[in-house]
C-alpha positions in Angstrom: 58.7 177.6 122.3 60.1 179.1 125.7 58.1 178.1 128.8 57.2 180.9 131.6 58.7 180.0 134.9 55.3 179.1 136.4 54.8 176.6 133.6 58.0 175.0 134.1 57.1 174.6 137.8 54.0 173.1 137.2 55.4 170.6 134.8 58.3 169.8 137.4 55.6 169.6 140.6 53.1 167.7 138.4 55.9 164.9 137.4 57.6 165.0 141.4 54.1 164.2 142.4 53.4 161.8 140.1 56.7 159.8 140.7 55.3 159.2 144.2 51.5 158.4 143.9 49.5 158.2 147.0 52.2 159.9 149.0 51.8 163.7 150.5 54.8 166.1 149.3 54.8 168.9 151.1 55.3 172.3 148.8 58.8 172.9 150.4 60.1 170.3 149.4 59.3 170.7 145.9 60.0 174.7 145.9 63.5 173.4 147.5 64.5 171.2 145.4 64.0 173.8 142.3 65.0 176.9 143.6 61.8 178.4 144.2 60.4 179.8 146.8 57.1 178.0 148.7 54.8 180.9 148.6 55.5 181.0 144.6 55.5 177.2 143.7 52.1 177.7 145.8 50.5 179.9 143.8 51.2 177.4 140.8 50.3 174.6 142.9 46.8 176.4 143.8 45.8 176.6 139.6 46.9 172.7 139.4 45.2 171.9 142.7 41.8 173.8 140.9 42.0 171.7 137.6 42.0 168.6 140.1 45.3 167.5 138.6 47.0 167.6 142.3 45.0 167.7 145.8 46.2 169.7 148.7 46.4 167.7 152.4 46.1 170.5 155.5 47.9 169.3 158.7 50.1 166.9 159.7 51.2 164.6 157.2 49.8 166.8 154.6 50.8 168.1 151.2 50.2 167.7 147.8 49.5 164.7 145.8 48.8 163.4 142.4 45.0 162.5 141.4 45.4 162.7 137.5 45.3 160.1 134.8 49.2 160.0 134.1 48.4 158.1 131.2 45.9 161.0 130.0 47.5 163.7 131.1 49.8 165.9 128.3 52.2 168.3 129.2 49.9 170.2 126.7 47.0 169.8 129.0 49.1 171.5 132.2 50.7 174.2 130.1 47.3 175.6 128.7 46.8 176.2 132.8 49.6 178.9 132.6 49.6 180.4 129.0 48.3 180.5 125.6 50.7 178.3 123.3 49.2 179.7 120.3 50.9 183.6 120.4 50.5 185.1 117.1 53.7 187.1 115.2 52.8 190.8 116.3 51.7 192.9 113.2 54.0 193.8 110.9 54.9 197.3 109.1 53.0 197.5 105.9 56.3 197.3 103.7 57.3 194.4 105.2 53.8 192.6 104.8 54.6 189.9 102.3 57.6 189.1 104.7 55.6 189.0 107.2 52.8 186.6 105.6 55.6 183.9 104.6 57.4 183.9 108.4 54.2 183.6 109.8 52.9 180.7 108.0 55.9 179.4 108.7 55.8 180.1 112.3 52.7 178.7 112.8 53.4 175.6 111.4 56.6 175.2 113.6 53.7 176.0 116.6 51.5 173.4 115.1 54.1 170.8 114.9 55.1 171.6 118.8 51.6 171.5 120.3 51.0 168.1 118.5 54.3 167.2 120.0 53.1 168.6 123.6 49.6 166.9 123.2 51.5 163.4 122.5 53.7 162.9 125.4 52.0 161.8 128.8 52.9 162.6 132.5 53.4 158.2 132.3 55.8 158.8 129.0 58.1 161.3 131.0 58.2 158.9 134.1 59.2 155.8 132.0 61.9 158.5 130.9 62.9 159.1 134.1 63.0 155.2 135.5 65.6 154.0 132.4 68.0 154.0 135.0 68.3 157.8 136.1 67.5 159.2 139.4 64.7 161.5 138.7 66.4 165.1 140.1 68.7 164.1 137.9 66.8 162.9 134.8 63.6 165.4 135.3 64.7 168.3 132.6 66.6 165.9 130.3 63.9 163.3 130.4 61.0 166.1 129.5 63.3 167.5 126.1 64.6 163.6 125.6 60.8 162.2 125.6 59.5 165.4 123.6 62.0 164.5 120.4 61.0 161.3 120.2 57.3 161.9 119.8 58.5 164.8 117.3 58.6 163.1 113.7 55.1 161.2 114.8 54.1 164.5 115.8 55.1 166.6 112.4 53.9 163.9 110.5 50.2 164.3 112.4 50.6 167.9 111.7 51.6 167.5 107.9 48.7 165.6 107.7 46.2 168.2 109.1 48.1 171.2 107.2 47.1 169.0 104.2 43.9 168.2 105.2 43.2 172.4 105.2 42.2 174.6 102.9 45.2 176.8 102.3 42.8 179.7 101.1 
């Protein structure tokens, strides 16, 4: 699964913010510190800001801070902000359509496997990650695909166990 840029963004703001509870960080610093410019990250910040996972602070002093669970929150629960994980395999030619059946069942079990992956791993998971010792602009994108395969096999085997539970008509 390959991330849009705004998703990625969000995931990095959401866990910079979350590192510092109770502390304003203004947008620039954030946009800054990835590359980005402010009046993009602020468009991403805006859609976080409406699902009441950040609040924004006008004036002096002001910025963004974290009011989510950490605990609760999933990367899965800020990625469904910025696009549909579950994208189907486009149509097939109808030569091709028994092909097509098996790679898509297979396809959407690999998807299966990665959302109950996404839905396991917490905003708290990635910042116990990031404290083992690493500074966090350091850690941040290692941390996010380090935490991510280790809640994989518990993850495939949850997803094993619902493919099982389906009817496969």
């Amino acid at each position: 699964m390959k991330l849009q840029k705004n998703t990625l963004l969000a995931l990095y703001s959401v866990l910079e913010f979350a590192a510092r509870p109770g502390e304003h960080i203004p947008a620039s610093e954030i946009a800054e510190k990835y590359g980005e410019s402010a009046h993009h990250l602020a468009k991403v910040l805006s859609e976080l800001v409406r699902a009441r996972i950040v609040e924004s602070v006008r004036g002096v002093g002001g910025g963004y801070r974290f009011i989510g669970n950490a605990r609760r929150l999933t990367l899965l629960n800020v990625i469904v902000l910025f696009e549909d994980p579950a994208q189907e395999l486009q149509a097939a030619p109808d030569a091709a359509s028994a092909t097509h059946d098996a790679l898509a069942r297979v396809l959407a079990e690999i998807d299966q496997i990665a959302l109950a992956t996404l839905g396991s791993v917490t905003i708290a998971t990635l910042l116990k990650e990031i404290g083992r010792g690493l500074r966090a602009e350091e850690a941040l994108p290692g941390a996010l695909a380090s935490a991510v395969r280790r809640r994989a096999p518990r993850a495939a085997s949850e997803a094993e166990d619902a493919a099982a539970s389906v009817d496969p008509a």
